[in-house]
C-alpha positions as CSV (number, residue, x, y, z in Angstrom):
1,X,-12.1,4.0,57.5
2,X,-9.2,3.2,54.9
3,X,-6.4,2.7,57.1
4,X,-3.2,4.4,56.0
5,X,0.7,3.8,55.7
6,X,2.6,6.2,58.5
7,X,4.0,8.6,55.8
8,X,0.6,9.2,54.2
9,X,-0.9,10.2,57.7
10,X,1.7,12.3,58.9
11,X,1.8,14.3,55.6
12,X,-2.2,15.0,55.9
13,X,-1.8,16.4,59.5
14,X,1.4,18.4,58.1
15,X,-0.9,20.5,55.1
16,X,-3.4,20.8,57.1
17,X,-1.3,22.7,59.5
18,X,0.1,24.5,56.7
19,X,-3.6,25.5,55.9
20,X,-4.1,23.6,52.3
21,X,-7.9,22.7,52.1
22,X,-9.4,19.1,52.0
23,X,-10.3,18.9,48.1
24,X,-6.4,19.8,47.4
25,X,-5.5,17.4,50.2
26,X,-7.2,14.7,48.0
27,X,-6.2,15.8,45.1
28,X,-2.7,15.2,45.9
29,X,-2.3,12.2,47.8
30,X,-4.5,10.4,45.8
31,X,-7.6,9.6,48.3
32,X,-11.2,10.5,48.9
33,X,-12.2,14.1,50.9
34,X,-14.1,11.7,53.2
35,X,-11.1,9.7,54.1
36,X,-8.9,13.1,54.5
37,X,-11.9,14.5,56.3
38,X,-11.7,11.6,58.7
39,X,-7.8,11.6,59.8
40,X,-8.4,15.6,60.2
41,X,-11.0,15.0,63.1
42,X,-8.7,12.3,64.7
43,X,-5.9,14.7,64.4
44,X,-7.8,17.7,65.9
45,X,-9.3,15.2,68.8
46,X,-5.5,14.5,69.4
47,X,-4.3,18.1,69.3
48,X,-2.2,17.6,66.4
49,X,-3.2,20.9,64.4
50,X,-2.8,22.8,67.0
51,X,0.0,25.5,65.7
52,X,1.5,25.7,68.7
53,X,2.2,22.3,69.7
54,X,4.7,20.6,68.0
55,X,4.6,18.0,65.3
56,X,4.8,14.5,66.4
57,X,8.1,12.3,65.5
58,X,5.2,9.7,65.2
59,X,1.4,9.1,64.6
60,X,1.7,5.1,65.9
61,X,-1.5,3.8,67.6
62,X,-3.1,7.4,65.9
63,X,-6.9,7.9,67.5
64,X,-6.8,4.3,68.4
65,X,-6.9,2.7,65.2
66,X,-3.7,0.5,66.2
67,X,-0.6,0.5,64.7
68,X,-0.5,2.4,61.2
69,X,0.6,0.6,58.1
70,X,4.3,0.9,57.7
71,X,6.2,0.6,54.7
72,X,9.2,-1.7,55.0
73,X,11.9,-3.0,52.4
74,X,12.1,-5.8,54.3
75,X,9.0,-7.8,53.4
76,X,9.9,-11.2,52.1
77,X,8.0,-12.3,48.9
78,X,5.8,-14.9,48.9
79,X,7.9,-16.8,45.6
80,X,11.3,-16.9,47.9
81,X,10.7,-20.3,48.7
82,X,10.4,-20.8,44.7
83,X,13.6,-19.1,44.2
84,X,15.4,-21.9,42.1
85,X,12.9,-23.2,40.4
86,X,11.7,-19.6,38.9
87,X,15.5,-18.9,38.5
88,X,15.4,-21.8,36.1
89,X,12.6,-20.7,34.2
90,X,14.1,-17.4,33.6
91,X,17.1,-18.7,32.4
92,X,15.2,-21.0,30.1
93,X,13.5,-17.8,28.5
94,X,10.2,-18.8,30.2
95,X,7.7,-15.6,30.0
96,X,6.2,-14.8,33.6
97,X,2.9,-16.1,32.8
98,X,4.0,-19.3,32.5
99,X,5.8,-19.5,35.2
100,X,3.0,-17.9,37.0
101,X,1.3,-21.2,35.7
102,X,3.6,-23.6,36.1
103,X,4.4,-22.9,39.9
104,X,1.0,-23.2,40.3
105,X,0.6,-26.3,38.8
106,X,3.9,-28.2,39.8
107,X,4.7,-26.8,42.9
108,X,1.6,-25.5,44.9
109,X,2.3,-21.6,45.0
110,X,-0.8,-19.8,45.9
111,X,0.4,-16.4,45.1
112,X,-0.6,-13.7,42.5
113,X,0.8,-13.6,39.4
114,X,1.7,-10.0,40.2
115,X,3.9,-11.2,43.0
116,X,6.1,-13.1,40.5
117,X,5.9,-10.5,38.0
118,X,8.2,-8.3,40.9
119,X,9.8,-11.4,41.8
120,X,11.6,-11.8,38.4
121,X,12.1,-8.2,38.0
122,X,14.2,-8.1,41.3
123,X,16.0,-11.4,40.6
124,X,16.9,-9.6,36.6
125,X,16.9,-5.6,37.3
126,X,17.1,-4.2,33.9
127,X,20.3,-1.6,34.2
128,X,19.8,2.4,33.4
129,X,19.6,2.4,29.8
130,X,22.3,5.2,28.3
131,X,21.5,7.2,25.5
132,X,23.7,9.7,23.5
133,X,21.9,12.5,22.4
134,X,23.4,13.4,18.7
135,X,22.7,16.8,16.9
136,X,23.4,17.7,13.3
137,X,24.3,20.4,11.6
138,X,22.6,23.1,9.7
139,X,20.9,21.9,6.8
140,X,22.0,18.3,7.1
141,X,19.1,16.3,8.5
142,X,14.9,16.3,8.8
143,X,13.2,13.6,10.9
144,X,9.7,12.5,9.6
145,X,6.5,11.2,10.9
146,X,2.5,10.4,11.3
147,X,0.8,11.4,14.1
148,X,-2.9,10.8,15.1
149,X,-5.2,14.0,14.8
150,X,-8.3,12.7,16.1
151,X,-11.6,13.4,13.5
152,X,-11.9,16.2,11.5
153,X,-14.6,17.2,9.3
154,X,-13.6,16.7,5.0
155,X,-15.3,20.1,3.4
156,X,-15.9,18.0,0.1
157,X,-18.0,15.5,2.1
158,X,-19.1,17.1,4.4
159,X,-18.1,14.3,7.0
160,X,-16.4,14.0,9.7
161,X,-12.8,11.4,8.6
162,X,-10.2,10.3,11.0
163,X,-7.4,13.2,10.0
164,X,-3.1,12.4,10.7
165,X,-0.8,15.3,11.2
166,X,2.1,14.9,9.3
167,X,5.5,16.6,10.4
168,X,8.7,17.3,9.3
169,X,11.6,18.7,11.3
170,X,14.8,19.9,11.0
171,X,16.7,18.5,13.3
172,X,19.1,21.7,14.0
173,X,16.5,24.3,14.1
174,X,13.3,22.6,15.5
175,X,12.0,24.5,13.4
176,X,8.9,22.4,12.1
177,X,6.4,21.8,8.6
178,X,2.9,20.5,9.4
179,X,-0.4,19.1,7.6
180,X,-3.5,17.7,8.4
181,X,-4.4,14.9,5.9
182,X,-6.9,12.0,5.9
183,X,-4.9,9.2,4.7
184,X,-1.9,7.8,4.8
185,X,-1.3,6.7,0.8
186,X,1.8,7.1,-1.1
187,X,0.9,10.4,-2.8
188,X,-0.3,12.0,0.4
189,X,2.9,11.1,1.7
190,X,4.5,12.1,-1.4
191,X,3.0,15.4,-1.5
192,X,3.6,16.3,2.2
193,X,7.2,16.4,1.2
194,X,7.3,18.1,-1.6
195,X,5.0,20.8,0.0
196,X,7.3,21.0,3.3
197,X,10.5,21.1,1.0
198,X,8.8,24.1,-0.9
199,X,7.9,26.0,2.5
200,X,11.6,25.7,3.6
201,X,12.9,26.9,0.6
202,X,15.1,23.9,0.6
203,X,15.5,20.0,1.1
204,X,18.1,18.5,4.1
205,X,20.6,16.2,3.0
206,X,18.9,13.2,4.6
207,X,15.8,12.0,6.3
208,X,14.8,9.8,9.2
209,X,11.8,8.0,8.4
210,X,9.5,5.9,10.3
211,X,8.9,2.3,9.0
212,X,5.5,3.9,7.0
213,X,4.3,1.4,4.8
214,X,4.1,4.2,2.2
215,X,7.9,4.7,2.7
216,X,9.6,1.3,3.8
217,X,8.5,-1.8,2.0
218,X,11.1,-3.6,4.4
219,X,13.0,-2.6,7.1
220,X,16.4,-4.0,8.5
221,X,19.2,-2.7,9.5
222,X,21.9,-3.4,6.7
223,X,19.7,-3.3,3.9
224,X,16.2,-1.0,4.0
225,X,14.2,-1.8,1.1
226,X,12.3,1.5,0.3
227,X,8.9,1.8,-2.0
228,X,9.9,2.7,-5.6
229,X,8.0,5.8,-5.8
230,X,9.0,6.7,-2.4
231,X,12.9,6.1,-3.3
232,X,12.4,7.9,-7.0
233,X,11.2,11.1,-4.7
234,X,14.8,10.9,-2.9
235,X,16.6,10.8,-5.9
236,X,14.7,13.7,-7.5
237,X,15.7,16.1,-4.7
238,X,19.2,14.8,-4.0
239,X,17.8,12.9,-0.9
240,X,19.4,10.1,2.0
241,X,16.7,8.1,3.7
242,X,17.3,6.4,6.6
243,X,14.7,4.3,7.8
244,X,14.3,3.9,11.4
245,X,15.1,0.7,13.0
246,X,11.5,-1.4,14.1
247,X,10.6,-0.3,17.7
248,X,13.5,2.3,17.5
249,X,11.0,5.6,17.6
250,X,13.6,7.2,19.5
251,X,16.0,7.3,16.5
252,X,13.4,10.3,15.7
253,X,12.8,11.6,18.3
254,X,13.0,15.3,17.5
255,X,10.0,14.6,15.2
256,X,8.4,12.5,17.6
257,X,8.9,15.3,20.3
258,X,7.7,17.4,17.3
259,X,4.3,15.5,16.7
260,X,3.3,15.8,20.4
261,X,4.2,19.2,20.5
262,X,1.6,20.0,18.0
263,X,-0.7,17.6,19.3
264,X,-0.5,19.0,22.9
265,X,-0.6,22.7,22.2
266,X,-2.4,23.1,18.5
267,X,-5.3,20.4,18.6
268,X,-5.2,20.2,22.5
269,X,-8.5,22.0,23.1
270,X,-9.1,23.4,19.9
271,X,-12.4,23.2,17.2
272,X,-12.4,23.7,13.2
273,X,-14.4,24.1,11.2
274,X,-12.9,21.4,8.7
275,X,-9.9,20.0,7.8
276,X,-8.8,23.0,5.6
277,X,-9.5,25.2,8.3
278,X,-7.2,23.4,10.4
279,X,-4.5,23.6,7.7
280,X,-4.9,27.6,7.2
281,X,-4.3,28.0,10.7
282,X,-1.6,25.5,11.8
283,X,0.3,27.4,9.5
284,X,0.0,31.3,11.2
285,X,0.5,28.7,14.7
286,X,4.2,27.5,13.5
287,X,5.3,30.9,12.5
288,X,3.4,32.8,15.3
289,X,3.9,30.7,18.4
290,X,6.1,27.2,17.5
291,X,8.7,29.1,15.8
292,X,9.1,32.0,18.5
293,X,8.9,29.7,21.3
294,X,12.1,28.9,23.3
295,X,12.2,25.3,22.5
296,X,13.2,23.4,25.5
297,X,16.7,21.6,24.2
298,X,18.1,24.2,22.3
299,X,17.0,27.2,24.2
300,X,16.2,29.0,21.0
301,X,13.9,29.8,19.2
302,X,13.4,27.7,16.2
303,X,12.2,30.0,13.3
304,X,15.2,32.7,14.2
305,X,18.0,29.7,14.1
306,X,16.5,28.3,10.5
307,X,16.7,31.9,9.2
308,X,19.9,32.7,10.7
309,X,21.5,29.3,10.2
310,X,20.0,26.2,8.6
311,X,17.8,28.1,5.6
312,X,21.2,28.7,3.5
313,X,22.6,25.3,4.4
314,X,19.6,23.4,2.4
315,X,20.0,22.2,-0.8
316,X,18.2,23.9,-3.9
317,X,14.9,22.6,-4.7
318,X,15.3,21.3,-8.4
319,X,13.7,22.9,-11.4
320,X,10.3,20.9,-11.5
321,X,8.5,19.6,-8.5
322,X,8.1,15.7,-8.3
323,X,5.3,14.5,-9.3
324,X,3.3,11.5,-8.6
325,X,-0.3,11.7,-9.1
326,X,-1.2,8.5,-7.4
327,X,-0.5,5.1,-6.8
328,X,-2.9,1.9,-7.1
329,X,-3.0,-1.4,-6.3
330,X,-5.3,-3.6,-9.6
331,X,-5.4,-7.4,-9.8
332,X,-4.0,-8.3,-13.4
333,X,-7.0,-9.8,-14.9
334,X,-7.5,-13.1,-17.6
335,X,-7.1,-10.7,-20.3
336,X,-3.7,-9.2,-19.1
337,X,-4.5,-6.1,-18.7
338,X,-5.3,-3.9,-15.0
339,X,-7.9,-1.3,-15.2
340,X,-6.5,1.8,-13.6
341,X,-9.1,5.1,-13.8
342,X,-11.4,3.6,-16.5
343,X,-8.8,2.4,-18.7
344,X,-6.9,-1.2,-19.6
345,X,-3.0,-1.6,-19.5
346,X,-1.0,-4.8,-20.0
347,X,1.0,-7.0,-18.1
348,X,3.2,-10.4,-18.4
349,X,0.7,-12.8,-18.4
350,X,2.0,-15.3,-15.5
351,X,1.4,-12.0,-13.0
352,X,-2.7,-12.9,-13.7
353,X,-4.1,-12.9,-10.6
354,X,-1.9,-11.0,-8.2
355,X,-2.2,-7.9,-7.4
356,X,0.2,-5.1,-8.6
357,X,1.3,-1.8,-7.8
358,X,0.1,1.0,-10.6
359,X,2.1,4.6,-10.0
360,X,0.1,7.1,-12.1
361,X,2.3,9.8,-13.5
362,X,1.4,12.8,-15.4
363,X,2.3,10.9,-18.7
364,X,2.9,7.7,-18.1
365,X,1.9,4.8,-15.6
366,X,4.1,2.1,-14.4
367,X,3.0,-1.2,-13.4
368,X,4.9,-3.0,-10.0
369,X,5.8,-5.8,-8.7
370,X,7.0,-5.0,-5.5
371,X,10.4,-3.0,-6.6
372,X,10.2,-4.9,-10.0
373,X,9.1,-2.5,-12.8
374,X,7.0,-5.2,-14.9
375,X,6.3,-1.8,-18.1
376,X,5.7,1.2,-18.3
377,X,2.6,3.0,-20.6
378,X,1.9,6.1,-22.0
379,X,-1.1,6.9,-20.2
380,X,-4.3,6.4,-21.9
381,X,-5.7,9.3,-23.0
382,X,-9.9,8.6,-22.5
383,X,-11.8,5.7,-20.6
384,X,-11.8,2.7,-21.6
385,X,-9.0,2.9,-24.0
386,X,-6.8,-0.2,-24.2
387,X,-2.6,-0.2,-23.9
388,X,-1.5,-3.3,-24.4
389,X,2.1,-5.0,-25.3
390,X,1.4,-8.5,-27.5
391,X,4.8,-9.7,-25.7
392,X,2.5,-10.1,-22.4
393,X,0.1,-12.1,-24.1
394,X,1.3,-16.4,-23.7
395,X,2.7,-17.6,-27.2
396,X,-0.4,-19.3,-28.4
397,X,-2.2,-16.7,-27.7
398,X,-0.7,-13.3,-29.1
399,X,-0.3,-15.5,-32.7
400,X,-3.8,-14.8,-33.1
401,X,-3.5,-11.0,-32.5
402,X,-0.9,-10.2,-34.3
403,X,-2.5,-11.9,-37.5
404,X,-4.3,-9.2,-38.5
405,X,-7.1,-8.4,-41.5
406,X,-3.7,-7.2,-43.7
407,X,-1.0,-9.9,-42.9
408,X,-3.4,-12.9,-43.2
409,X,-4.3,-11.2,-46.7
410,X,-0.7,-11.0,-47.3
411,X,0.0,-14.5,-46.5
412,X,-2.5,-16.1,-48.3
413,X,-1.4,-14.2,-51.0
414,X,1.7,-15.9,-50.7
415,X,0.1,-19.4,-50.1
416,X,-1.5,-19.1,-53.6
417,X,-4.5,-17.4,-55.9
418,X,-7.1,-20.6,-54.2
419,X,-5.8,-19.4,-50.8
420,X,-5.9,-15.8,-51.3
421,X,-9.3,-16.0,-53.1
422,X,-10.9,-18.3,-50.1
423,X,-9.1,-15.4,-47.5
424,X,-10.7,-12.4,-49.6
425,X,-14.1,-13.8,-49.9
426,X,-14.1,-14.5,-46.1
427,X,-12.9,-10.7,-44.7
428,X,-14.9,-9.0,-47.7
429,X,-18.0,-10.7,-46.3
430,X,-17.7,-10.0,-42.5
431,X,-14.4,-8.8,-41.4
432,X,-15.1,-8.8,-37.8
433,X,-16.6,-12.3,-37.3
434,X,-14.4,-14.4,-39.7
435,X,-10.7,-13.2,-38.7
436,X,-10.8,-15.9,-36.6
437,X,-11.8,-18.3,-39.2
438,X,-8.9,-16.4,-41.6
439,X,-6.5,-16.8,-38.7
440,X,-7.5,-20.8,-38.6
441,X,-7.1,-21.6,-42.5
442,X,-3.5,-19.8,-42.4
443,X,-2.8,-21.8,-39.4
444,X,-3.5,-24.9,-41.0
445,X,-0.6,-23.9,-43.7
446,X,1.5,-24.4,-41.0
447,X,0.5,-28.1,-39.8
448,X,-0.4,-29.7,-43.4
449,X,1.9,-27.6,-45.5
450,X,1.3,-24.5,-47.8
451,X,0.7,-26.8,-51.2
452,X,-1.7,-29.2,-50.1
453,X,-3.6,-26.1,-48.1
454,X,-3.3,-24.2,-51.5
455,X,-5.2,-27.8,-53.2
456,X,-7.8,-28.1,-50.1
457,X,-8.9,-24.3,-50.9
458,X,-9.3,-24.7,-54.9
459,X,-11.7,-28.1,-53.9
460,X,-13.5,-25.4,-51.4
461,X,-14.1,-23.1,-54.4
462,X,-14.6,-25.5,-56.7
463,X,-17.4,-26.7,-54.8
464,X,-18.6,-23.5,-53.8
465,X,-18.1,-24.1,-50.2
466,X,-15.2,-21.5,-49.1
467,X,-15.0,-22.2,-44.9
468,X,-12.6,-23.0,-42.6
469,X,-14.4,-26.3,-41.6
470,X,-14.6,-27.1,-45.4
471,X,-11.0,-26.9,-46.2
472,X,-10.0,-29.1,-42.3
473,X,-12.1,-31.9,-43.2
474,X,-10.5,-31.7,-47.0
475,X,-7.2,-32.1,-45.2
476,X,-7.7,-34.4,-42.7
477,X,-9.3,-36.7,-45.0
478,X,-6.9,-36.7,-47.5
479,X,-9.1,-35.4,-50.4
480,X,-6.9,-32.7,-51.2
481,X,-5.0,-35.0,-53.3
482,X,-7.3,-36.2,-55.4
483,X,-7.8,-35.1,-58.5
484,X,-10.3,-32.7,-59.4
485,X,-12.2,-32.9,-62.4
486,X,-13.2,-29.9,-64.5
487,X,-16.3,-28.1,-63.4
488,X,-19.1,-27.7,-65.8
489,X,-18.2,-24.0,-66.2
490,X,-15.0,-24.8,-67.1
491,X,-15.6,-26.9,-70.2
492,X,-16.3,-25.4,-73.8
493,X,-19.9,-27.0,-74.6
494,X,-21.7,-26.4,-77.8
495,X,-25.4,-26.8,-78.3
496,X,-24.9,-29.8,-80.9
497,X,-21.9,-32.2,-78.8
498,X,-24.0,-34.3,-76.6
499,X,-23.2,-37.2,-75.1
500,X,-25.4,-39.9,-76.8
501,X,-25.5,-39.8,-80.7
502,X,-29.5,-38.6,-81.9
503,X,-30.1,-42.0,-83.8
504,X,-30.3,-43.5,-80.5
505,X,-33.8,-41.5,-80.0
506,X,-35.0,-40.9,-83.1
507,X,-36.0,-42.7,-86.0
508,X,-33.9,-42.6,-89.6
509,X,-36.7,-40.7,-91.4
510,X,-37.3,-38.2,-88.9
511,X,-33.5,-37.4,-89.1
512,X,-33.4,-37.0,-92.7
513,X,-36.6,-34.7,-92.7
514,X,-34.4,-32.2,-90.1
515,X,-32.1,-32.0,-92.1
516,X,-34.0,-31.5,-95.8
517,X,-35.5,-29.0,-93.1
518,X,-32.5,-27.3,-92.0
519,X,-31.1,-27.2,-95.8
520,X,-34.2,-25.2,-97.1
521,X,-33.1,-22.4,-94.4
């Protein structure tokens, strides 16, 4: 039978006196019904329940099990003889697991490391920590937080999601705003305030904030970086936010007393249907039982103390509602542009690669990087349409873009008529396929000069060969300087100019017969 410390026996042989049954017995002190079952026979065989008799000062030696197990402050630890060496170790910032190991391994300790785990603890007791319990006044401060919600079941799905209960609380009143949601993402978050702030009428002056990756892109404690959208929200409704320190939860903890309130006495034991469901009746629950409740630090009730007090001390909401529709995160692709919903907008070009932050507004979207706004688009009004800025395109590359079908016209206008006429036949033909050719001859104005590109392109037409790779090779060999005899269509011939004189062919009489010949007509 488990043998038993003094205290533990005496206190079984006490309620059962006092008539409690075995199961509670065991329920209580933490042991089996057998075990209880089997100190209540020894104390019957001893007399010990009899009600009469009084209780004995001690249960020593009890039904001849020998002495009982006695708890004494006196027990010396089996890493005393260690006491230096361990000392040193602590000092040294040595966690207990390694010194665990190391007096194993250096100085022959056999103990547990459990043993030097209390060891330490005794030899550096860790003082009472003090808190200071601060309360605001009416209107001046909400605390904010994510809780778990275990699964519920999305309507739209049909599946069951891991759901979060977001809550806000004002820290005077208690008085509390909660959602289920299935995500965490900046325009749920988003959107859970700007729903609370609508249900209190109002918005407190500042917020306590957990360090939510939706909210905090950094936290320290001199300089909080918050996420853009997430710091744009504040400013819209005249907002403070204070981010809470890393590990500091109890900077918040009327919200965190808040979420396991909700936790404990909404979801505790309770089935929906879905997550909607959930949300249609968690709000009847904060008016109907959270807000009449007499909340255990105030000793009021939370939903009479935000009418009567805090409600008038909010701010006004502003006119229009923030709004953020979402937020992405794109890779900025080889053509400088991230595809956000179907469509293409631009970025600088030395972001390609990385990954950005998109916020999707009603009318525009803004493209991140971190907190750096990189541009800002109108949104694109169907799929697949393009918004693009040249100025993120690299230098060699946007040339070609923004020489369009009219300003490479234009310019070979201005180059010359052989230029222009080369440039016209090329984009007459097929506009599509020979910009690029278009874009190349202009180019080449720019390395060999406008004149001798103005000669290469009156050889090209003289020769009836008008193609960017006709008028290179003219100019890289040279030939556009030199000269360029009349073509054939260009000379004034007349049916009797040849080049050889006719006596050279024919014979004297036969000339002379032509031309009696030609007299008679």
């Amino acid at each position: 039978m488990e043998r038993l410390i003094v205290q533990v026996i005496w206190d079984i042989i006490y309620r059962l006196r006092s008539g409690q049954s075995v199961r509670a017995i065991a329920r209580d002190i933490g042991h089996s019904r057998e075990t209880v079952r089997k100190y209540r026979d020894l104390a019957e065989a001893e007399g010990y329940l009899d009600a009469d008799r009084e209780l004995p000062d001690t249960v020593a030696n009890f039904g001849g099990l020998g002495p009982a197990i006695r708890v004494s402050s006196n027990n010396v630890s089996t890493v005393e003889p260690y006491r230096d060496v361990v000392k040193s170790l602590v000092d040294q910032g040595v966690e207990m697991v390694a010194i665990h190991r190391r007096l194993l391994r250096n100085h022959g300790y056999t103990g547990s490391y459990t043993s030097v785990r209390r060891f330490v603890r005794h030899l550096k007791p860790k003082g009472k920590e003090v808190v200071v319990r601060i309360e605001t006044p009416p209107g001046a401060q909400a605390q904010v937080d994510f809780g778990g919600a275990g699964k519920l079941r999305d309507r739209a799905t049909g599946k069951e999601r891991q759901a979060y209960c977001f809550v806000m609380t004002l820290s005077c009143s208690r008085h509390q705003y909660v959602e289920f949601v299935s995500d965490q993402r900046m325009e749920t978050w988003i959107g859970c305030h700007r729903r609370a702030f609508e249900s209190f009428g109002g918005t407190p002056r500042e917020l306590v904030i957990d360090n939510l990756k939706a909210a905090v892109i950094q936290a320290a404690l001199d300089n909080p970086i918050l996420s853009e959208p997430y710091r744009r929200m504040a400013q819209h409704y005249g907002i403070i936010v204070h981010p809470c320190r890393p590990g500091a939860a109890a900077h918040k903890g009327k919200v965190e007393n808040g979420v396991h309130y909700v936790q404990r006495n909404f979801l505790a034991g309770s089935e929906f249907l879905d997550i909607e469901e959930a949300n249609e009746k968690v709000k009847v629950w904060v008016v109907e039982e959270a807000g009449i409740r007499d909340h255990g630090t105030t000793h009021e009730m939370p939903l009479r103390r935000f009418y009567e007090e805090e409600q008038a001390a909010l701010l006004p909401l502003p006119r229009e509602p923030f709004e953020l529709l979402s937020v992405r995160q794109a890779t900025l692709h080889r053509d400088c542009h991230v595809e956000i919903d179907g469509s293409y907008y631009s970025a600088p070009f030395i972001y390609v690669g990385k990954k950005l932050d998109a916020y999707v507004y009603e009318r525009v979207v803004q493209i991140y990087n971190g907190v750096e706004l990189l541009v800002t688009h109108p949104k694109a009004t169907r799929r697949g349409e393009r918004v693009t800025r040249m100025e993120h395109y690299p230098p060699d590359k946007s040339v070609y873009l923004l020489r369009t079908h009219g300003y490479c016209q234009q310019k070979a206008t201005m180059i010359g008529p052989s230029c222009a006429k080369v440039v016209g036949e090329l984009l007459s033909e097929r506009p599509l396929d020979r910009l690029r050719s278009v874009q190349g001859i202009i180019g080449l104005g720019e390395k060999y000069g406008e004149r001798r590109l103005e000669a290469a392109c009156a050889r090209v037409l003289h020769y009836g060969d008008p193609s960017y790779r006709r008028v290179k090779r003219i100019l890289e060999a040279g030939l556009d300087r030199e000269y360029l005899a009349p073509s054939p269509a260009q000379q004034e011939l007349r049916f009797y100019e040849y080049a050889r004189p006719a006596s050279e062919f024919f014979a004297e009489h036969v000339l002379n017969q032509v031309e009696r010949e030609a007299s008679r007509c």
